[in-house]
KESESE-367360 format. One record per atom (N, C-alpha, C, O): x, y, z. Coordinates in steps of 0.2 Angstrom, whole numbers, padded with zeros to 4 digits, always signed. Atoms other than C-alpha are relative to their C-alpha. Layout:
N
XYZ/...
REM end
This chain:
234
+0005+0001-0005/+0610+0623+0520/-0003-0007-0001/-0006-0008-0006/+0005+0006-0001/+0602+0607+0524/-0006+0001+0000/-0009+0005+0003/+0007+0000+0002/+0586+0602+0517/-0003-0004+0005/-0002-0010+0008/+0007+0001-0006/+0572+0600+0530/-0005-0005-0003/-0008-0004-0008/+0006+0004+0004/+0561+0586+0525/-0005+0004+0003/-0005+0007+0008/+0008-0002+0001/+0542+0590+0524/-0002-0004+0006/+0000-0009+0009/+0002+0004-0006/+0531+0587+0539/-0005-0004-0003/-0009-0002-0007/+0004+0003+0001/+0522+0572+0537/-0009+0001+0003/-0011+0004+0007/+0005-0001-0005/+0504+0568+0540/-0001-0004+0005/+0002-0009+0005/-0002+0002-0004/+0499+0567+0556/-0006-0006-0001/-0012-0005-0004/+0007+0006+0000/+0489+0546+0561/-0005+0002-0001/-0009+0000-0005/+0008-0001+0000/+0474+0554+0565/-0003+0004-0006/-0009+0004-0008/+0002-0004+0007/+0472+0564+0549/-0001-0007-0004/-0006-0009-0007/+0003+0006+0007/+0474+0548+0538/-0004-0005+0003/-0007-0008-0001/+0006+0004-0004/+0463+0538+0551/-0006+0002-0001/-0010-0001-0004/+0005-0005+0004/+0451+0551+0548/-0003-0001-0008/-0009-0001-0009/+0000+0000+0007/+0452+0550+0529/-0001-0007-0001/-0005-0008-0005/+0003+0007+0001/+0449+0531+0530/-0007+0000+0003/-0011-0004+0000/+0007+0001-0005/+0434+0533+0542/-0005+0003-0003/-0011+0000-0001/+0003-0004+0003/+0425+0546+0529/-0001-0005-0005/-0007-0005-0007/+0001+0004+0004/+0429+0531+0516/-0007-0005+0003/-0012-0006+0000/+0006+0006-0003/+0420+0518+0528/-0007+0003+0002/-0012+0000-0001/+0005-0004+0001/+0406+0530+0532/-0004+0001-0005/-0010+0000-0003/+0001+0000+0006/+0403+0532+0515/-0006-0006-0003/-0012-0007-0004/+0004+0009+0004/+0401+0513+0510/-0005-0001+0003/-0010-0003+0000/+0005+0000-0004/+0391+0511+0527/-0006+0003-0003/-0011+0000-0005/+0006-0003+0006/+0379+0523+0519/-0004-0002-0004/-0010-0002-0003/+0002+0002+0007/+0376+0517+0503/-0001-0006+0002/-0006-0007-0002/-0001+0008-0003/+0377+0498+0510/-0006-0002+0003/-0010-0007+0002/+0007+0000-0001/+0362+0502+0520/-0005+0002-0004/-0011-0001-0003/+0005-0001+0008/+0353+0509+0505/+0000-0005-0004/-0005-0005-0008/-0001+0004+0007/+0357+0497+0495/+0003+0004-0006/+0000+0004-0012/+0000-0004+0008/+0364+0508+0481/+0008+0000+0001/+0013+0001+0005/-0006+0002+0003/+0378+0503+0470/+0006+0006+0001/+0005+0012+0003/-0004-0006-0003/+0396+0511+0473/+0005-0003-0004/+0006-0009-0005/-0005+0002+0006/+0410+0512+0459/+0006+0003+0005/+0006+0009+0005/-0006+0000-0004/+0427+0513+0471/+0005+0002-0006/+0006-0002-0011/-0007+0002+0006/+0442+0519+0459/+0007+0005+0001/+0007+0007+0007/-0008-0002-0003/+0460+0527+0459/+0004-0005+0003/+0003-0010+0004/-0008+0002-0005/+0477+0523+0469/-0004-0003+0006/-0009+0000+0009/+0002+0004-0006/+0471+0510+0483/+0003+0002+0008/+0007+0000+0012/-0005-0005-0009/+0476+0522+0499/-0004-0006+0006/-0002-0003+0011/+0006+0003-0004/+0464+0508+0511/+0002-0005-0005/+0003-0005-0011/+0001+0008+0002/+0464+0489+0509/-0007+0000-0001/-0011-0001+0003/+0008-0002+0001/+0447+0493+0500/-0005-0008+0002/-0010-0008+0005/+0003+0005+0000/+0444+0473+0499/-0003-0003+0009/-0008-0006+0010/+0002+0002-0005/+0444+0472+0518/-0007+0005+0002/-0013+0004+0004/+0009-0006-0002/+0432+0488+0521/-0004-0003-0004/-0008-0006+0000/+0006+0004+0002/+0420+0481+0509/-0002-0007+0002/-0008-0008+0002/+0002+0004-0004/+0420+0466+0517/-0003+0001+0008/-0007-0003+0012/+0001-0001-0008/+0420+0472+0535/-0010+0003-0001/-0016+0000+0001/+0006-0003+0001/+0405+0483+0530/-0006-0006-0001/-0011-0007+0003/+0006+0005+0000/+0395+0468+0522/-0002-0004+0005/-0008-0005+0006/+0001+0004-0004/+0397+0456+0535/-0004+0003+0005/-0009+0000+0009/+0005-0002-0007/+0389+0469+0547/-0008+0002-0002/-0012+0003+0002/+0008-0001+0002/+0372+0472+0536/-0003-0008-0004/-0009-0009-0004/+0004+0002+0004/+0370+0457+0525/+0005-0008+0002/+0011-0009+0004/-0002+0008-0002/+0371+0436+0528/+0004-0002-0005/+0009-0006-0004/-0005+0004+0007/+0379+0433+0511/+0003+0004-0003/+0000+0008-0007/-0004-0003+0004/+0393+0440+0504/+0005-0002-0008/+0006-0008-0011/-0005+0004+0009/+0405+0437+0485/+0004+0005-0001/+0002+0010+0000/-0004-0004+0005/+0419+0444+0479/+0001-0001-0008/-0004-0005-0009/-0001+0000+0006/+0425+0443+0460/+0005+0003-0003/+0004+0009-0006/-0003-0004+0002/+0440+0447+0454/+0002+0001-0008/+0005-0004-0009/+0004-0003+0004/+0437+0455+0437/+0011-0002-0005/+0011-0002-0011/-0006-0002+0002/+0458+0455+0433/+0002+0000-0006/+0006+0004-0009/-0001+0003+0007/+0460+0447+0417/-0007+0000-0007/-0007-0002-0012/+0004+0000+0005/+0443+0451+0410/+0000+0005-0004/+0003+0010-0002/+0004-0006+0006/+0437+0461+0395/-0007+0000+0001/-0009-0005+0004/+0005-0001+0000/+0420+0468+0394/-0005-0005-0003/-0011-0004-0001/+0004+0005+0003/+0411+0452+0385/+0003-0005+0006/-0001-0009+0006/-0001+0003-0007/+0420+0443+0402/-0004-0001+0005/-0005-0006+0009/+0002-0002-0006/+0413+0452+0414/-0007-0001-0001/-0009-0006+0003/+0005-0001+0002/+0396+0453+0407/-0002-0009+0000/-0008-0011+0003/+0002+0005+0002/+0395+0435+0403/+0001-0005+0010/-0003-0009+0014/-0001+0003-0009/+0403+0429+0422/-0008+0003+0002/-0011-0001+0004/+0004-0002-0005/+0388+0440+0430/-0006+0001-0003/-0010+0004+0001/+0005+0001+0002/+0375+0437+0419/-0003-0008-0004/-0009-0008-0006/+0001+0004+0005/+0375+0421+0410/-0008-0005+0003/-0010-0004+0009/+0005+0002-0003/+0359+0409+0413/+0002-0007+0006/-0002-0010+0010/+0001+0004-0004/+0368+0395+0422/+0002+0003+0010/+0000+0001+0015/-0003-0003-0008/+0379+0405+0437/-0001+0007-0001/+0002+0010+0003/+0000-0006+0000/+0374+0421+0432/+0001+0005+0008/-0004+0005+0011/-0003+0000-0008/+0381+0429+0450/-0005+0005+0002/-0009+0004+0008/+0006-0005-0003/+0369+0445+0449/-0008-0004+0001/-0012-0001+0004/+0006+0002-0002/+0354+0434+0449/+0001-0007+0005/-0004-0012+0003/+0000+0006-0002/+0358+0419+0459/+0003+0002+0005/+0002-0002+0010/-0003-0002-0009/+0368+0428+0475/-0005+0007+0002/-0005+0012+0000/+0005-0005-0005/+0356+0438+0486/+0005+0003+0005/+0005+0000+0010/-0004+0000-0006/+0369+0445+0496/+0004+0008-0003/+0002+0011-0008/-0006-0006+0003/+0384+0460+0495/+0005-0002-0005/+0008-0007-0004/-0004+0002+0007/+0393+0459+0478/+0007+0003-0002/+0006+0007-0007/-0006-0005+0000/+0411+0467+0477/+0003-0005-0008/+0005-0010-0009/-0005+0002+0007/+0419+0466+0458/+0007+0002-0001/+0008+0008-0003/-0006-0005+0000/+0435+0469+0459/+0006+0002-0006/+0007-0001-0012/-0006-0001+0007/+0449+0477+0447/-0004-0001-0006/-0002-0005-0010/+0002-0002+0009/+0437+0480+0430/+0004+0003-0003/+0008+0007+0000/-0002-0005+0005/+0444+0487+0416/-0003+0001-0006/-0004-0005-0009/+0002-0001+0007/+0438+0494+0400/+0004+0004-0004/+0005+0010-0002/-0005-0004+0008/+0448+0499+0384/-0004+0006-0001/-0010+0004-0001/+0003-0003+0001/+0441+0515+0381/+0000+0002-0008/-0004+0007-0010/-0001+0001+0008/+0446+0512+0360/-0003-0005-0001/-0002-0007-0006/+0001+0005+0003/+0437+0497+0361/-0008-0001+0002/-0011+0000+0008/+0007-0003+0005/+0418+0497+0353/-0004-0007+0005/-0009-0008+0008/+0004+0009-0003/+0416+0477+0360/-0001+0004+0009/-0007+0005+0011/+0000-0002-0007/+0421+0484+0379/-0006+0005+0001/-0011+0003+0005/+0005-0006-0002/+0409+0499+0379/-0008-0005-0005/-0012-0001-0004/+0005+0002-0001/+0395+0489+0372/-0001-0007+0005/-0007-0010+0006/+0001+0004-0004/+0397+0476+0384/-0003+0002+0007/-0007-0001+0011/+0002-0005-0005/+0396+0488+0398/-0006+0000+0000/-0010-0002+0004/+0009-0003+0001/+0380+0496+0392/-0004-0005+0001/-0009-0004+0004/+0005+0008-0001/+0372+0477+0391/-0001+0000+0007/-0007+0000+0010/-0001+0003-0007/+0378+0474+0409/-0005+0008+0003/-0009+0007+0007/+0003-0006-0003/+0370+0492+0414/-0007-0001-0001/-0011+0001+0003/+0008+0000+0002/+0353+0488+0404/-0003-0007+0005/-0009-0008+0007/+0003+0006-0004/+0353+0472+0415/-0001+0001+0007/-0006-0001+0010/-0001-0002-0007/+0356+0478+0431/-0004+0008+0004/-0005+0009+0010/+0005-0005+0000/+0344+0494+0429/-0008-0002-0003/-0013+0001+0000/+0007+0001+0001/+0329+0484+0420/-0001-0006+0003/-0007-0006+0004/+0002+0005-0004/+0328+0466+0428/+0001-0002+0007/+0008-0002+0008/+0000+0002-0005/+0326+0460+0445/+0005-0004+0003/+0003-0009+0006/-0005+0002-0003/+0342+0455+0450/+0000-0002+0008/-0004-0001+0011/-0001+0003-0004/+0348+0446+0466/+0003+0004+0007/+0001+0004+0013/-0005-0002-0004/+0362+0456+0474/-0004+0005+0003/-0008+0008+0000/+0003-0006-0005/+0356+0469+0487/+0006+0006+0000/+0005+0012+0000/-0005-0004+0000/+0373+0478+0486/+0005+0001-0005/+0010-0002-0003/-0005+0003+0003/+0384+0478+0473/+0006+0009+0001/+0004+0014-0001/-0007-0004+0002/+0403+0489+0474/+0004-0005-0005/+0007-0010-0004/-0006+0002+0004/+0413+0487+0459/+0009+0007-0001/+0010+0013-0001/-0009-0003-0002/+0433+0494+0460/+0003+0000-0008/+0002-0005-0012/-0003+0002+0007/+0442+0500+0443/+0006+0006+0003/+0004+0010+0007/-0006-0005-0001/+0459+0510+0445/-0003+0006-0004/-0003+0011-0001/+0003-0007+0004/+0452+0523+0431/-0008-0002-0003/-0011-0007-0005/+0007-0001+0001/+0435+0529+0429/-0002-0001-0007/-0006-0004-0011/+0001-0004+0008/+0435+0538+0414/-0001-0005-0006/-0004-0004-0011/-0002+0004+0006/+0440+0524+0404/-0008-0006-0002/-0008-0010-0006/+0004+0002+0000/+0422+0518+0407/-0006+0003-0005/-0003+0006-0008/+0006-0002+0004/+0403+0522+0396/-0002+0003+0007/-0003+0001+0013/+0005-0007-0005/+0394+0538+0405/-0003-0007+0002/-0002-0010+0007/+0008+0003-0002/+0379+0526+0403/+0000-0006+0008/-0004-0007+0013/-0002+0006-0005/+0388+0512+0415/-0001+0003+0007/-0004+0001+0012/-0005-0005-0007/+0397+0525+0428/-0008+0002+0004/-0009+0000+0010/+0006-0004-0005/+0379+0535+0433/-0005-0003+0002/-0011-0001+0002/+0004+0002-0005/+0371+0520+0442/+0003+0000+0005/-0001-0002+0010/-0002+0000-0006/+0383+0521+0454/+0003+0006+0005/+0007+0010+0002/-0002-0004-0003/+0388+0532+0469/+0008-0001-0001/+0011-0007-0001/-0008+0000+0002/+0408+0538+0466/+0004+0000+0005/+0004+0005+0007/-0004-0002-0006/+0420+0537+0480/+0006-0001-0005/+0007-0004-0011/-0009-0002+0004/+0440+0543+0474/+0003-0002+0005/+0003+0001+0009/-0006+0004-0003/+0451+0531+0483/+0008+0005+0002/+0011+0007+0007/-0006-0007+0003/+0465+0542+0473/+0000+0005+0005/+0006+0006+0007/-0001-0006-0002/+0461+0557+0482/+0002-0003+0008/+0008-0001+0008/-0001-0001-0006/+0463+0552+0500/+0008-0004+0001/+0011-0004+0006/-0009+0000-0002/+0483+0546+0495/+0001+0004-0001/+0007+0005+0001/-0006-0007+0000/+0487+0562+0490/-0004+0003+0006/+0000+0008+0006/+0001-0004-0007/+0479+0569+0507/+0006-0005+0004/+0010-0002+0008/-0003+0003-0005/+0488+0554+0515/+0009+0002-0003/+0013+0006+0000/-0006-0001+0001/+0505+0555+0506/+0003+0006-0002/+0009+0007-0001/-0004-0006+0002/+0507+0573+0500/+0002-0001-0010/+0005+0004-0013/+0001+0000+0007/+0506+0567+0481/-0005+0002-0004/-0011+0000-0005/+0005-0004+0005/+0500+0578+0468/+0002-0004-0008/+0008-0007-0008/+0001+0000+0006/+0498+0575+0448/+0006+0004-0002/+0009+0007+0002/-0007-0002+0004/+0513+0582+0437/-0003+0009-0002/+0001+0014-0001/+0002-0007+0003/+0500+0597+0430/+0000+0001+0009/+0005+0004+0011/+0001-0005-0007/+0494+0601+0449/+0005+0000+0003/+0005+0004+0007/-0008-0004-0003/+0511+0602+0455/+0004+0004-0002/+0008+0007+0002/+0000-0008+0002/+0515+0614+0443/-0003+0006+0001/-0001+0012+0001/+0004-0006-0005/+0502+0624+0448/+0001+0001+0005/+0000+0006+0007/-0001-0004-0007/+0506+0623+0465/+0007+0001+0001/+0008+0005+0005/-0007-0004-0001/+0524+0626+0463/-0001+0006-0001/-0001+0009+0004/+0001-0007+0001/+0521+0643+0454/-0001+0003+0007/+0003+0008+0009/+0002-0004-0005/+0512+0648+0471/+0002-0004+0005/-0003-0006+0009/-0002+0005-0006/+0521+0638+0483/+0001+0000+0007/+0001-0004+0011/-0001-0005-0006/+0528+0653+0493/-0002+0006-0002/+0001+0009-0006/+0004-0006+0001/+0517+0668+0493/+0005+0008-0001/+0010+0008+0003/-0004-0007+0005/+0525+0686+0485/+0005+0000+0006/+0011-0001+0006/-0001-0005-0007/+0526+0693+0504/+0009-0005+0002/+0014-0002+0001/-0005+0001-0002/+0539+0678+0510/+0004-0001-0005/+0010+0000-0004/-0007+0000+0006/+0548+0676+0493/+0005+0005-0001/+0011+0004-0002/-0003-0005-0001/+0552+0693+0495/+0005+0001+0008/+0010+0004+0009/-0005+0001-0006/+0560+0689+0511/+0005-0006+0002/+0009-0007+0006/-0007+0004-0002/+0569+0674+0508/+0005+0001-0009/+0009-0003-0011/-0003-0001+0006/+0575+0681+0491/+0006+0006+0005/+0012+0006+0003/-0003-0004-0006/+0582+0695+0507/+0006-0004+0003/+0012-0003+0004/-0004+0008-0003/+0590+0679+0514/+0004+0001-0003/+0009+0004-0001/-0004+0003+0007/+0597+0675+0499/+0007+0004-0002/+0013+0002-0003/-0006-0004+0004/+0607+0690+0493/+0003+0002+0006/+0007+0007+0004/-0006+0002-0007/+0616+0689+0513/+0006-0002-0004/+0011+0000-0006/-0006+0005+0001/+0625+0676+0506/+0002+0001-0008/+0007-0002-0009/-0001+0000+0005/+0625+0680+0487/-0003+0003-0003/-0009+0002-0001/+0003-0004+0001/+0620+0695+0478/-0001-0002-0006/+0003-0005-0009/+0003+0002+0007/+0611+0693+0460/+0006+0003-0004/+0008+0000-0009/-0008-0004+0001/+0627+0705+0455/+0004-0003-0003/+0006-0003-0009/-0005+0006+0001/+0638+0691+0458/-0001-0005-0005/+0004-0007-0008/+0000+0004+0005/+0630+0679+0446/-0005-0002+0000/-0006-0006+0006/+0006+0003-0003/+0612+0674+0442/+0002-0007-0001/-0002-0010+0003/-0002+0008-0001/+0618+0656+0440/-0001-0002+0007/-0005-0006+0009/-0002+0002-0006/+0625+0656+0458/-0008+0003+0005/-0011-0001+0009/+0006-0002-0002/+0611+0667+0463/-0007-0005+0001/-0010-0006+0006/+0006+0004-0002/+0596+0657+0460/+0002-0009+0000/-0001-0013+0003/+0000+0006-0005/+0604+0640+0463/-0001+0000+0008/-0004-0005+0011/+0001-0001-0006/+0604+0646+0480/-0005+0002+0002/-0005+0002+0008/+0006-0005+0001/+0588+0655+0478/-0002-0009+0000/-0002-0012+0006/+0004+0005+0000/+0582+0637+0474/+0002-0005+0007/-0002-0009+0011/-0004+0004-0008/+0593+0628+0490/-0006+0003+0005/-0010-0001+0007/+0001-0001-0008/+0586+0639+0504/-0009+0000+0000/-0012-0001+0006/+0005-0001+0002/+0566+0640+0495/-0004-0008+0003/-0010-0008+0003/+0001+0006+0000/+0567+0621+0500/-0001+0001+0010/-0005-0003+0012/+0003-0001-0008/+0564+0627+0521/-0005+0001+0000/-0009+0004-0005/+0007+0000-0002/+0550+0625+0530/-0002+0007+0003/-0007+0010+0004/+0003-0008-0002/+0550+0642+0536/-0004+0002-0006/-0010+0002-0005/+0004+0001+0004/+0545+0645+0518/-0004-0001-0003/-0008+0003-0005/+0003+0006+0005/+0538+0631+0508/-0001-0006+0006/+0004-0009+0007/+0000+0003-0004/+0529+0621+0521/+0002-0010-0002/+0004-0014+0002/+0000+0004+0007/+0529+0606+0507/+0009-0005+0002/+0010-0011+0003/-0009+0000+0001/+0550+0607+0509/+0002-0001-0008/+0007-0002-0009/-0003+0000+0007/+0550+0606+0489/+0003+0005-0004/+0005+0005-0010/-0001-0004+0004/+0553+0622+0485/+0000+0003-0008/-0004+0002-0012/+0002-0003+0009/+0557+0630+0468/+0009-0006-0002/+0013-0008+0002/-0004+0002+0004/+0569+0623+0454/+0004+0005-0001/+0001+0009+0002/-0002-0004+0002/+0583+0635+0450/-0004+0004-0006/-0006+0009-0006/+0007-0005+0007/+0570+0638+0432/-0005+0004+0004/-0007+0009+0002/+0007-0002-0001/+0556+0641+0443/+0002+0006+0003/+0000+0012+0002/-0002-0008-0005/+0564+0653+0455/+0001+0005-0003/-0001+0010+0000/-0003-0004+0003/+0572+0662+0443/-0006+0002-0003/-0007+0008-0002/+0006-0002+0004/+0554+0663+0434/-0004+0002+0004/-0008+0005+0001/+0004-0001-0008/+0546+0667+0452/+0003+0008+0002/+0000+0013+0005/-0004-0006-0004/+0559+0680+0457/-0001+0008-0004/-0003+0013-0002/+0003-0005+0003/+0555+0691+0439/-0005+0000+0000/-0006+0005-0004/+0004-0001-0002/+0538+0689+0443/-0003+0003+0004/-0007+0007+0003/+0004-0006-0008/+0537+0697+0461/+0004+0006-0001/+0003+0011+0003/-0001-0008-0001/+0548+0710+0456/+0001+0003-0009/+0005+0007-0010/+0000-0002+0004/+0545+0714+0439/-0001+0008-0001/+0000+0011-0006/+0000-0008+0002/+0540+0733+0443/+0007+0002+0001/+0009+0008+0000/
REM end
């Protein structure tokens, strides 16, 4: 049997999924309240935060963070002669942070930049900073800012999940009712009798149609076989 490829998503769904992002920043942009961007870059984040600023504020910066460490960063947007947070009145985009989440200097240098930008009168009216992982950040840093998951809207746009949540959703990937009916399918052409080898190879071949598994990834020969004493174990 020929495998069906998976239906893709349709334009206006990932159009949609960008628009909730822009929406978003628009939001917060007219508030003035800080916005930490992070994950898989699904959206040219650099232009939406830009597009965004240009329509509320006269003065914009960006900042690319790439090669910094946490006494870097800290020192680029604080220091007394260019200090960026108190000398640009405008929208302030940091891009690509990173923090060592093993390293004692990174997470005190954070917390500096968070006492600065929480207790003295800074310049910026906007700032969004971008880091690919969150977690790897100080609590104390993360909850001045509003969260958006970049991450999430490529697994809504591409169909990509995580290695754990893909195992969770294979287990349940064809609900009992059709398994039962394309396991029917199945022993047509080859009956469990003849040889579970041959059996659930082909149990894993025909599991990959969209009749079934709209996905088109079906099951592994392991999983079917793991699936099939499952739904009929009584």
């Amino acid at each position: 049997m020929v495998k069906e490829k998976p239906v893709p998503k349709s334009q206006n769904s990932v159009k949609q999924d960008l628009l909730d992002i822009e929406n978003k920043l628009s939001e917060y942009a007219r508030k003035g309240k800080s916005v930490f961007l992070y994950g898989k870059d699904s959206a040219d984040r650099k232009i939406i935060v830009k597009e965004i600023s240009k329509s509320i504020f006269k003065k914009r910066k960006s900042i690319n963070c790439q090669r910094m460490d946490g006494e870097d960063v800290y020192k680029k947007l604080t220091n007394s002669h260019d200090g960026v947070l108190f000398k640009h009145a405008g929208s302030l985009f940091v891009d690509n942070l990173h923090c060592n989440p093993k390293s004692k200097e990174d997470f005190k240098y954070y917390n500096k930049l968070t006492k600065v930008i929480r207790e003295r009168n800074i310049a910026v009216k906007w700032l969004v900073v971008y880091a690919s992982k969150r977690k790897s950040f100080p609590d104390y840093f993360k909850r001045q800012f509003k969260m958006i998951s970049l991450e999430s809207e490529t697994v809504k746009s591409t169909g990509k999940v995580s290695d754990n949540e893909g195992r969770k959703r294979r287990k349940q990937r064809i609900p009992d009712k059709k398994f039962k009916q394309l396991c029917k399918e199945v022993k047509k052409e080859c009956s469990i009798e003849q040889g579970k080898k041959m059996f659930f190879n082909q149990l894993s071949k025909m599991s990959t149609s969209n009749k079934y598994d709209s996905t088109g990834k079906g099951y592994t020969p392991k999983t079917a076989r793991k699936k099939y004493y499952e739904v009929f174990s009584s």
